[in-house]
N, C-alpha and C positions, 0 to 999 in steps of 0.2 A: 630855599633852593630854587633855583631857576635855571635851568638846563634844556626846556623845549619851551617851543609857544606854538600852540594851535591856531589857526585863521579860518576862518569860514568868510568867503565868497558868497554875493546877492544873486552869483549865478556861475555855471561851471567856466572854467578858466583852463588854460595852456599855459605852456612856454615857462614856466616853474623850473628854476634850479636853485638849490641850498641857498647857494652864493647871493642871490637876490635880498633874502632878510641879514639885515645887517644890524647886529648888536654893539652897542655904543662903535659904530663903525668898521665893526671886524663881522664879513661873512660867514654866516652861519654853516655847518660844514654838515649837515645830514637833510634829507627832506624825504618825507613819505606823503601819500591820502593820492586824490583823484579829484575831479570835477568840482564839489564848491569847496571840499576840508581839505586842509593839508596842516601836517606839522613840520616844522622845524626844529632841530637839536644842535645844539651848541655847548662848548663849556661854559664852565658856569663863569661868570663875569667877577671883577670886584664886587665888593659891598659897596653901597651907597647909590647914587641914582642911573637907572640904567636907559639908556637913549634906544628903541628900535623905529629903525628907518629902511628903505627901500635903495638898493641900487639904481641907479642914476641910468644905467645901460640894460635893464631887466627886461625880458623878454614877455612879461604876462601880455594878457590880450584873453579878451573873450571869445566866444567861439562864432561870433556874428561873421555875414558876410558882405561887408569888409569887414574886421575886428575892430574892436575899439581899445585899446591901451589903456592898462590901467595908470591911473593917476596916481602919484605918490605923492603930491605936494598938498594934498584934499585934508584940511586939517585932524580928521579921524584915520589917516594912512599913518599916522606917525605916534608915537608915545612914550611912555615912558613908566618902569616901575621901581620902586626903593626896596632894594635888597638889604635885605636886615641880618648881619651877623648873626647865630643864635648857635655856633660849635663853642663848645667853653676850649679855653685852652691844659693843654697837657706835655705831661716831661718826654722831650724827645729823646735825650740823652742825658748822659751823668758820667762824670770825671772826677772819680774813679767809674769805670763800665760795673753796672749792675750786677752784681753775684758773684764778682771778683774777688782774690783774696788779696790782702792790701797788711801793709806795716806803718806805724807809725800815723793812724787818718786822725788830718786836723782841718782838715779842708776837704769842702765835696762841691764842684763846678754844676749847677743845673741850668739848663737848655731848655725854655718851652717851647710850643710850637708857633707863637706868634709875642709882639711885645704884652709884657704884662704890666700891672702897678700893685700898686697895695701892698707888697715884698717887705716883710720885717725878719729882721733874724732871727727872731724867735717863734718864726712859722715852722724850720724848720726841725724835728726833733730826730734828735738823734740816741737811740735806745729811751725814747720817750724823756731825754733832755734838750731843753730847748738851744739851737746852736747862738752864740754869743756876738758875733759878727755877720754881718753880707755886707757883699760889693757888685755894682754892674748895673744893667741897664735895658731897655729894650729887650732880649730873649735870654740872657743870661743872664748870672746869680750867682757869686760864690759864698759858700757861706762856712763859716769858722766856726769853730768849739776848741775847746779841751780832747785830747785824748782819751777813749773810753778804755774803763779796766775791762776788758771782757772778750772773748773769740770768735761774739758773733753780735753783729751791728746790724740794727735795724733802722731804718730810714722811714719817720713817716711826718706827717704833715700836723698843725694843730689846728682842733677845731674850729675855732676861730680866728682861724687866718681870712684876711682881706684879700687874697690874693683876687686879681681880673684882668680881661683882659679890657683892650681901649676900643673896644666898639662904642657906638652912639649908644647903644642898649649894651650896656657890659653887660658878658657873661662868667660868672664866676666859678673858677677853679676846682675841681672836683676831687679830693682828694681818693674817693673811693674806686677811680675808674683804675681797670689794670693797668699796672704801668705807673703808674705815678707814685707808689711806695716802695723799696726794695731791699735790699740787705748785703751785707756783704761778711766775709769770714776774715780774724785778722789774728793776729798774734797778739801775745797777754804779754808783754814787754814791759809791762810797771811791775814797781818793786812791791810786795806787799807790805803793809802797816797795817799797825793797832788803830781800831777806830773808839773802841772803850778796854775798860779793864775795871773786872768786880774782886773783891771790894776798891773801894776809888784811890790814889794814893794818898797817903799822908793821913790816913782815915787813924784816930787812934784808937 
């Protein structure tokens, strides 16, 4: 996470506004401290390398008399850190809406919150059968089965699912967080059959 940066001064300073620290070139939008600390807060930036530099028209100045200006271009005025992904991703949404009552599901659309990879069909279970098909790309996923005999569908994930997302440090897909398994109610619209019969036929 990276949302403030603290600065310490070799001696107390003025003329400090937010807008002065500049994050990969976007103005920093909060500032607190006094005389040599100050913070600054900002949103948090992309992932990957993060540029902070100095506005070009900044008002610092030391307290001398005359002041002296600080220097922004002094190779320790400027830096940079590498912002590392580490939120796994998770299901934003599902089509059908979660806890829904639904007729005829052979299809269930999932949404994560960022692109993923590692997606097999058979990540998804559906009353703990694994679904038969997926399609899609980037944050979606549709994925196919057979119709279940049953009035109540359970949605969850398998354990050895690959799913991740594409960070430089993938993080991988949690299936235990809330939200990311859920259920739905649906009608028993298959016809029943015999699945044995004792004694067997033809038995003499």
């Amino acid at each position: 996470n990276l949302t403030e940066i603290s600065v310490t001064f070799n001696e107390p300073v003025s003329g400090l506004d937010a807008s002065d620290l500049l994050v990969n070139g976007i103005p920093a939008t909060g500032l607190s401290g006094a005389g040599f600390n100050y913070t600054f807060s900002f949103p948090q930036p992309p992932y990957g390398t993060v540029s902070i530099s100095w506005a070009a028209n900044h008002g610092i100045q030391d307290l001398e008399v005359p002041p002296n200006d600080f220097e922004t271009f002094w190779p320790n005025h400027v830096w940079t850190y590498n912002l590392v992904d580490r939120t796994p991703p998770v299901v934003t949404t599902q089509d059908p809406v979660a806890g829904s009552l639904v007729t005829n599901l052979t299809q269930i659309t999932v949404t994560f919150s960022e692109a993923v990879g590692g997606v097999d069909a058979s990540d998804l279970l559906i009353n703990g059968h694994p679904a038969t098909a997926v399609n899609g790309s980037y944050a979606s996923y549709t994925f196919s089965f057979p119709q279940q005999n049953a009035t109540f569908v359970q949605v969850t994930w398998a354990a050895t699912h690959g799913i991740h997302d594409l960070s430089s440090a993938s993080n991988m897909f949690d299936a235990t967080t809330p939200g990311n398994t859920w259920s739905y109610a649906t009608l028993d619209n298959i016809a029943p059959t015999m699945v044995s019969v004792f004694p067997p036929p033809s038995v003499m």
